[in-house]
C-alpha positions as MATLAB code, in Angstrom:
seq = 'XXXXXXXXXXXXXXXXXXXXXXXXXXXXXXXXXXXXXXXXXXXXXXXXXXXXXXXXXXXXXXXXXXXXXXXXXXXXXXXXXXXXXXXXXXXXXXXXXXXXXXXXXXXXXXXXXXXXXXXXXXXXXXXXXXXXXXXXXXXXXXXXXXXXXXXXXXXXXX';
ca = [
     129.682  122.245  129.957;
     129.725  122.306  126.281;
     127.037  119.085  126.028;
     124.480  121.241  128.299;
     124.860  124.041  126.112;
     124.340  122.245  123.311;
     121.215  120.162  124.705;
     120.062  123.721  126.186;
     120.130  124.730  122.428;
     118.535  122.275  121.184;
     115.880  122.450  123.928;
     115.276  125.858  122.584;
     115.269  125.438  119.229;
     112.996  122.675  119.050;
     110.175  125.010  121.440;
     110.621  127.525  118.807;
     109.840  125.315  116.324;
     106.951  123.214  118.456;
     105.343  126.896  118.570;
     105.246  127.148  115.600;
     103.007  123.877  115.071;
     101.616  123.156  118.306;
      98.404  124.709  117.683;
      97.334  123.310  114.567;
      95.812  119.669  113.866;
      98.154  116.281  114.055;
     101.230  118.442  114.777;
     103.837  115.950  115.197;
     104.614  115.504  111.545;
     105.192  119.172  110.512;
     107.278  119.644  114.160;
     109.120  116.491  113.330;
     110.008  117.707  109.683;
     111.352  121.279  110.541;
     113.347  119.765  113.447;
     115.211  117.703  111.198;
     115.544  120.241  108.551;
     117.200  122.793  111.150;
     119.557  120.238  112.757;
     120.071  117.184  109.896;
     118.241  114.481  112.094;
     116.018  114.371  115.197;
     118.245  114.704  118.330;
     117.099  112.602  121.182;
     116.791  115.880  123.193;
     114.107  117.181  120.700;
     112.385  113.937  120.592;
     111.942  114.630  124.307;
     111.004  118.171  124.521;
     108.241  117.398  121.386;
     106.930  114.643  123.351;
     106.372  116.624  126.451;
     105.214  119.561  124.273;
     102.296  117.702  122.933;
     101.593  115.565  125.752;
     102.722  112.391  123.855;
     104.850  109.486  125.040;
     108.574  109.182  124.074;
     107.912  105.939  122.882;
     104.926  107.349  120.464;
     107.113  110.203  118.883;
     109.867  107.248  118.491;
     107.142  104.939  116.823;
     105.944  107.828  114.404;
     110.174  108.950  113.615;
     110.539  104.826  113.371;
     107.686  104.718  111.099;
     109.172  107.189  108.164;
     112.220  106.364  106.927;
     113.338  109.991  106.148;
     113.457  110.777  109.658;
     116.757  110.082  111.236;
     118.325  110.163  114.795;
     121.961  110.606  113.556;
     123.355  113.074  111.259;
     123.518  112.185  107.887;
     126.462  112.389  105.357;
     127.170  115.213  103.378;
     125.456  113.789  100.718;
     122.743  111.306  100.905;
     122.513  108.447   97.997;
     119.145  106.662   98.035;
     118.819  103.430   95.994;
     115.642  101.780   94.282;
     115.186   98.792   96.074;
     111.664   98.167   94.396;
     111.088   95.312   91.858;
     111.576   96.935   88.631;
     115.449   97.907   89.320;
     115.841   94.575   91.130;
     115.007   92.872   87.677;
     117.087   94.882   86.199;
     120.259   94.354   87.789;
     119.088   96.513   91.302;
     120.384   93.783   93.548;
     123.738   93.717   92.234;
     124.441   97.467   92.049;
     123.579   97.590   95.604;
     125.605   95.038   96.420;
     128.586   96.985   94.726;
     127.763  100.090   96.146;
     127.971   98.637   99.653;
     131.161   96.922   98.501;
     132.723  100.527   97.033;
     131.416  102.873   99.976;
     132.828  100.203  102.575;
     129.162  100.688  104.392;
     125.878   99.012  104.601;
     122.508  100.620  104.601;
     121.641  103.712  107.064;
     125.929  103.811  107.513;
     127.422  106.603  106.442;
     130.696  106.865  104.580;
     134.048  107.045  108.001;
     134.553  110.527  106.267;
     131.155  111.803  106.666;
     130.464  112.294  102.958;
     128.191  110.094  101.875;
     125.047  108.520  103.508;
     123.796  105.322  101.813;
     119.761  104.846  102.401;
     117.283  102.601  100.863;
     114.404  103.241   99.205;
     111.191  101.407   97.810;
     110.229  103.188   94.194;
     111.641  105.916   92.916;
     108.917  106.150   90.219;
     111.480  105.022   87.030;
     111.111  102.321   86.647;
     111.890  102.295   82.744;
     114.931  103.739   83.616;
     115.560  100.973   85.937;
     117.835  100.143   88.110;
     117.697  104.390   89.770;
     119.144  106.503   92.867;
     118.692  109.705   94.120;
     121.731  111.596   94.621;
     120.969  114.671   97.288;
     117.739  114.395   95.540;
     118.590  114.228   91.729;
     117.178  111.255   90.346;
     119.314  109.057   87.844;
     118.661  105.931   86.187;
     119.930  103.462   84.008;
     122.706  103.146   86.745;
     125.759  100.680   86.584;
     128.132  100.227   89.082;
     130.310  103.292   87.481;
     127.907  105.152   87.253;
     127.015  105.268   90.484;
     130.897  105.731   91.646;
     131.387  108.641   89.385;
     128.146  110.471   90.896;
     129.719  109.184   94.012;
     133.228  110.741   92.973;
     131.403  114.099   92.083;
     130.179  114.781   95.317;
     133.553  114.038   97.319;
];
C-alpha cells in the first residue's frame, strides 16, 4: 500500500509540474528539470506520466534523460562530486586522481557512496583548466586538486 501511495504521489506531482510546462514550446526539458529538482532524479513513474502527457514515447523521454548526463533515474548522494575528465586535468595528473578517488570512495562512476553521502559523476570541462586537474563539489568548483585534497573536501561534507 505504501508503493501505490507513493507512485500515486508522484503521479501527481509530476501533472502539477507537466502543467506547468505543457503549454509552452519543446516542453520536455523544462518538465524534465523541475521533476528532478522536486524529487532528486527522474522516477520511472514520472518518466511515464510525462510521456503520456506530451504524447511522446517512453523510449523518447528515456533517449532525451539518456542524452544529458545531469538527469538521473536514481537518487543521488547527499553530496554530488563531479570530476574533470577533459584533457587539460588529464595532463595534469586527472587520470590518476580519479583513479584514487574511485579507490578512496570504494565506488566507480554514477555509484554512490553504501552510506548515501557522496555521489561520484563525471564530467567533460569544467572550464579551469589552468587550475587543472578540477571537481565540483555540490557545485563549488576547486582546482589544483591532489588526491588529499579531494578527501578532505570529501571529509567536509560527511
Amino acid at each position: 500500500m505504501a508503493l501505490q501511495t507513493q507512485s500515486q504521489d508522484i503521479e501527481k506531482e509530476t501533472a502539477a509540474i507537466i502543467d506547468v510546462h505543457e503549454h509552452q514550446e519543446g516542453p520536455l526539458l523544462p518538465i524534465l528539470h523541475d521533476v528532478q529538482g522536486k524529487f532528486g532524479y527522474v522516477p520511472e513513474d514520472a518518466l511515464l506520466k510525462i510521456a503520456d502527457r506530451l504524447n511522446l514515447s517512453r523510449a523518447e523521454v528515456h533517449g532525451t534523460m539518456s542524452f544529458y548526463p545531469d538527469f538521473r533515474t536514481e537518487p543521488a548522494g547527499r553530496h554530488v562530486l563531479k570530476v574533470c575528465r577533459a584533457e587539460a586535468c588529464q595532463s595534469m595528473g586527472g587520470e590518476k586522481l580519479a583513479d584514487d578517488i574511485q579507490r578512496d570512495l570504494g565506488i566507480k562512476w554514477h555509484e554512490t557512496t553504501p552510506d548515501g553521502k557522496v555521489t561520484l559523476e563525471p564530467v567533460y570541462c569544467l572550464g579551469l583548466c589552468s587550475c587543472a586537474p578540477a571537481a565540483m563539489m555540490d557545485g563549488n568548483l576547486h582546482g589544483r586538486l591532489d588526491e588529499d585534497a579531494v578527501l578532505k573536501l570529501v571529509e567536509e561534507v560527511k
